[in-house]
C-alpha positions in Angstrom: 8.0 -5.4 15.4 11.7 -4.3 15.2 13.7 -1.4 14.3 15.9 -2.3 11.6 18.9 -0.4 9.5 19.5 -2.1 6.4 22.9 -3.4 5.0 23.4 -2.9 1.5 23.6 -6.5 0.9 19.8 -6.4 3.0 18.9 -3.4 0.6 19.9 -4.9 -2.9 17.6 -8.3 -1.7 14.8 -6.2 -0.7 15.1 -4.2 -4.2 14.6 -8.0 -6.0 11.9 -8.3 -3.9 10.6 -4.9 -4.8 10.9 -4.9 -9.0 8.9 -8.4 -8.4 6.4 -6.5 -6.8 6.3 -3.7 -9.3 6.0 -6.0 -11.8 2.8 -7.9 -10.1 1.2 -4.6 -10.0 1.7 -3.4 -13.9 0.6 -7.4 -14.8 -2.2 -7.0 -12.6 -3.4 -3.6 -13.3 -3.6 -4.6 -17.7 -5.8 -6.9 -16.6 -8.2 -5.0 -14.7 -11.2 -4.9 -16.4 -15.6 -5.4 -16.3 -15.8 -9.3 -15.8 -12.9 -10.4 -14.3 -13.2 -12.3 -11.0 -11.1 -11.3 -8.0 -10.0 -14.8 -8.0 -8.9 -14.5 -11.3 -6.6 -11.4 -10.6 -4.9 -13.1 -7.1 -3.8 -16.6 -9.5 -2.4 -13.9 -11.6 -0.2 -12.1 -9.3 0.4 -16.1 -7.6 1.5 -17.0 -10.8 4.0 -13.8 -11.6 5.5 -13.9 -7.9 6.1 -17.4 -8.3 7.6 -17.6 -11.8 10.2 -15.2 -9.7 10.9 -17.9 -7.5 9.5 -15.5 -5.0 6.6 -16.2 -2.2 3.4 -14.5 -1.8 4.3 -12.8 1.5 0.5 -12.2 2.5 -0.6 -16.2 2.4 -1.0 -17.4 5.8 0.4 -14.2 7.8 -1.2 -13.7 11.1 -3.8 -16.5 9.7 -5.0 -14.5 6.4 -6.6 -17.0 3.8 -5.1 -15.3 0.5 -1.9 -14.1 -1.3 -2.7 -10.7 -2.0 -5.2 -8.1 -0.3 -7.9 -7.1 -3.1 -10.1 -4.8 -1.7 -12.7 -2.7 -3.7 -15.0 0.3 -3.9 -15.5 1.2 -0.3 -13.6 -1.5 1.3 -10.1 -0.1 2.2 -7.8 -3.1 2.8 -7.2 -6.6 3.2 -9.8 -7.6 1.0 -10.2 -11.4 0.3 -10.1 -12.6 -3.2 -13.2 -14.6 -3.7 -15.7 -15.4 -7.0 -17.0 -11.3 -6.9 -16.6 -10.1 -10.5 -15.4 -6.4 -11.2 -18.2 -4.4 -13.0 -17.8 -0.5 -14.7 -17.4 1.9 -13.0 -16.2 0.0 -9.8 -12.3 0.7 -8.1 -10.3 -1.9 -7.0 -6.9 -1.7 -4.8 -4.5 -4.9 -4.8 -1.8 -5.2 -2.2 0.8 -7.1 -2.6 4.0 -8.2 -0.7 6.7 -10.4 -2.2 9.2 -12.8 -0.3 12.3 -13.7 -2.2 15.3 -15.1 -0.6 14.2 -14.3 2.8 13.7 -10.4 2.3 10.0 -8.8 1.5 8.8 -5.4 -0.5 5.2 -4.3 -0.1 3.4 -2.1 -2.6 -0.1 -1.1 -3.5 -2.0 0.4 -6.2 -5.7 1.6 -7.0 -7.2 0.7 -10.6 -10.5 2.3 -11.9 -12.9 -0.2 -13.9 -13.1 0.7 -17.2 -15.2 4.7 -16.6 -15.0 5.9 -13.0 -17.3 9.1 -12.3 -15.1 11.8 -12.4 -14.8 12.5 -8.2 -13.7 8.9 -8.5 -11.0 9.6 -10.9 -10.0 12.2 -8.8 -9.8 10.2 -5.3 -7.1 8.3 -7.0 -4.8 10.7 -8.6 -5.1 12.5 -5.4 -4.1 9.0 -3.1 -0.8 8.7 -5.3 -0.5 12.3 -5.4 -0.3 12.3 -1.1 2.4 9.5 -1.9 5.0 12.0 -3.6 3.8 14.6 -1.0 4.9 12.5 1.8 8.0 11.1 0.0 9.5 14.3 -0.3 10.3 14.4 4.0 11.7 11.0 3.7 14.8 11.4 4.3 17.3 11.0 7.0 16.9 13.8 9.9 13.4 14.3 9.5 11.1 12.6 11.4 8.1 10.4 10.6 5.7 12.9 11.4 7.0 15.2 8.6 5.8 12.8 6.0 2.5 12.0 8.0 1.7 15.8 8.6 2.5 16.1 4.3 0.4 13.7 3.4 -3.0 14.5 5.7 -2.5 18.2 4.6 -2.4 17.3 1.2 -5.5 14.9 1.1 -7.8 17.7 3.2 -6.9 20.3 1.4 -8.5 18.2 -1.7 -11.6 17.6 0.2 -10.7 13.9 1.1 -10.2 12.6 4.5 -7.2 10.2 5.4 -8.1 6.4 7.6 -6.4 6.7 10.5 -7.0 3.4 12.4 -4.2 2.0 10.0 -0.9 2.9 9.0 2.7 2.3 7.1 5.4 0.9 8.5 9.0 -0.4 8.4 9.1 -3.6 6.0 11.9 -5.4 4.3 13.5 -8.3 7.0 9.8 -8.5 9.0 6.2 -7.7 6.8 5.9 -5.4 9.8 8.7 -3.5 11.2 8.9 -0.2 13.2 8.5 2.6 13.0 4.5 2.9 12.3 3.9 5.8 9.8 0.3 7.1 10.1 -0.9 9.4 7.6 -1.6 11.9 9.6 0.3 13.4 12.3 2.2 16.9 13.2 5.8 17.8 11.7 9.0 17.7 13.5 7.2 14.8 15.8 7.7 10.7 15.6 10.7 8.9 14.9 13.9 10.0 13.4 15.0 8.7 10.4 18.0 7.3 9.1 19.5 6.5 6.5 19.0 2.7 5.6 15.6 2.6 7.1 13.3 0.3 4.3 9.7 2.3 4.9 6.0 1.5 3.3 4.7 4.6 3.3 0.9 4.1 2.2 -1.6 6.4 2.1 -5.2 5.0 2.5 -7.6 8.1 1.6 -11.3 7.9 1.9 -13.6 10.3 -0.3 -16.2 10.8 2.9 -15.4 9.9 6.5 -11.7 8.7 7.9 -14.4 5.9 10.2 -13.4 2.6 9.0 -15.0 -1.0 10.3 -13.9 -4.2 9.9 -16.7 -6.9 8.0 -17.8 -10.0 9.4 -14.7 -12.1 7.7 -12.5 -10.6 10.4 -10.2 -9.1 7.8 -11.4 -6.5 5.3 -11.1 -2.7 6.7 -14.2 -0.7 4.9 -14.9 3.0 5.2 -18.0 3.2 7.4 -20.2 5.6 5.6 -20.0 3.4 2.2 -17.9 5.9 0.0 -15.0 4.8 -1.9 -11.7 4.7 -0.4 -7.8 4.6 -2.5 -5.0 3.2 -1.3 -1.3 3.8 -2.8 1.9 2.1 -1.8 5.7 2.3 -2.1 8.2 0.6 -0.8 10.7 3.9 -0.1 15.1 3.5 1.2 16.1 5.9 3.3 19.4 7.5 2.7 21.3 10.9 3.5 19.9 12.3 0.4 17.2 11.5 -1.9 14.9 8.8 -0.8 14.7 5.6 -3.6 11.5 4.1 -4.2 12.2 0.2 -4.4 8.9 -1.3 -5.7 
């Protein structure tokens, strides 16, 4: 997991990448609805990122049997799309990372079911929410811990509790690159950043208990105590003055 400053040549291919994403995600999230299968909704975003000439990123990384992560209700991430069928009332997150010409954009949204008890509603405006909290330290000479320490003290002080057993991270020439970004932490600590740094910042916010556990299929990450959990996802440049939000 490497460090990496982007060119702008590096930049501009990890924006393509990044509007592919974007556009998985609106696709995606029209089609969200009672009585769609999660199968149905990963040959969707298959189909999308491919008419792109892109590659599902996900497929076969570190072993994992699908192209997207779909995750829902109380499972946090890296759901596996499989023949479960979305009912009202129920949240689901999809994850997606695009490959296209050898450079890769990550990005994450949370959909509600048709009607979502209100508390619901509310976990996932407040997930986005902790997004632009954190986004607003992103910028070269802070430090990684300024957007962690934004984003936890947003999501407590809405009653919600942020995982901490996973994190963001650098993305763009690697699905993984440093520096990690938890989403919690304590200002003016972590990493520097500088300008040209390609960040996922992604906060993952749980409506009881930051415990987490992962199922039997090795992959999915599921709050322990059964609540429902958000997850929201940017892919974010760094530069000397306001950060650009690439996916």
């Amino acid at each position: 997991m490497g460090l990496y400053i982007k060119t702008e040549t590096e930049v501009q291919g990890i924006s393509r990448a990044g509007r592919i994403v974007a556009e998985v995600l609106r696709v995606v999230g029209a089609r969200v609805e009672p009585g769609v299968s999660l199968k149905e909704l990963e040959g969707l975003c298959v189909k999308v990122i491919r008419s792109r000439d892109a590659l599902p990123t996900f497929l076969g990384y570190r072993g994992f049997p699908a192209a997207v992560c779909i995750s829902i209700n109380e499972e946090v991430v890296h759901g596996i799309p499989d023949s479960r069928v979305l009912r009202e009332g129920d949240i689901v997150k999809v994850d997606v990372g695009v490959t296209r010409d050898g450079f890769i954009a990550d990005g994450a949204r949370t959909f509600p079911v048709g009607r979502v008890h209100p508390q619901v509603e509310r976990l996932i405006k407040v997930t986005e929410q902790a997004f632009y909290q954190g986004l607003r330290f992103a910028r070269a000479g802070n430090r990684v811990g300024d957007i962690s320490a934004a984003i936890q003290r947003y999501v407590e002080s809405k009653g919600f509790s942020v995982v901490r057993e996973l994190h963001g991270h650098g993305v763009g020439i690697e699905l993984h690159e440093e520096p990690s970004i938890p989403n919690f932490g304590v200002p003016g600590r972590g990493r520097k950043l500088l300008s040209g740094m390609t960040l996922a910042i992604e906060p993952m916010v749980n409506m009881g208990s930051f415990e987490v556990r992962t199922l039997a299929n090795g992959w999915t990450v599921a709050a322990v105590d059964g609540q429902p959990s958000a997850h929201y996802e940017n892919t974010v440049l760094i530069t000397d003055g306001e950060p650009r939000i690439l996916t």
